[in-house]
N, C-alpha and C positions, 0 to 999 in steps of 0.2 A: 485441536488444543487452542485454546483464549489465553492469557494475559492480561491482567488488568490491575490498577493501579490501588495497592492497598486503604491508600488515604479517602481516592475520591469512588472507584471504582472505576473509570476511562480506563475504555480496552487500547491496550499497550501494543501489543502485538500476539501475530497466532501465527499457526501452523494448520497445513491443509493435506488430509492423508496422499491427493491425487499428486502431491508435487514436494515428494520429502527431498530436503535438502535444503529448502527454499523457506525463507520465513517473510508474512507480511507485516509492514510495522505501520501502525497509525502515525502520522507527520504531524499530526495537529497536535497531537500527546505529547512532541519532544520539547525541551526549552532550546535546544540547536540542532538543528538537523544538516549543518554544514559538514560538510563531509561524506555526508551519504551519497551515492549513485545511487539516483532512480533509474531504473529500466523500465516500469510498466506501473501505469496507472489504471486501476480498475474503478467504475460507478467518476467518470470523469463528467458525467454530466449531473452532478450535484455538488461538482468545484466551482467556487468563487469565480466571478467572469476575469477578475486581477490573477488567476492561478493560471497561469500559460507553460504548459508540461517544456521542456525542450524538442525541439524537431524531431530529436535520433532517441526520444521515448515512444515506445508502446502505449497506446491507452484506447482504452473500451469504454464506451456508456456506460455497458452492463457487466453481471459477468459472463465473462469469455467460455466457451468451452475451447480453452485453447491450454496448452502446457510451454514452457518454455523451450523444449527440443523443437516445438515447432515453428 
């Protein structure tokens, strides 16, 4: 399941059957994204060289075949 933003069509955020429970949200799409906990960055090698995850973030290249219990 996608998400995306009726006016412009920017995907909002989705859902991924391997990992229900769990939602991803695009950060670029928010007007404030303070408050949110990032846990895990995915496709972190096509972030801005100014985007420095925190230490005690997950983040992958690509995507992972990994699930969060792991």
């Amino acid at each position: 399941m996608k998400a995306f933003c009726g006016n412009c069509g920017s995907p909002i955020c989705g859902k991924n059957t391997w990992l229900p429970g769990h939602l991803t949200l695009t950060l670029g799409a928010m007007d404030d994204a303070d408050g949110l906990n990032v846990e895990v960055v995915i496709f972190e090698r096509d972030k801005p060289h100014w985007d420095q995850p925190g230490r005690d973030v997950i983040s992958f290249a690509t995507q992972p075949d990994w699930k969060p219990e792991d």
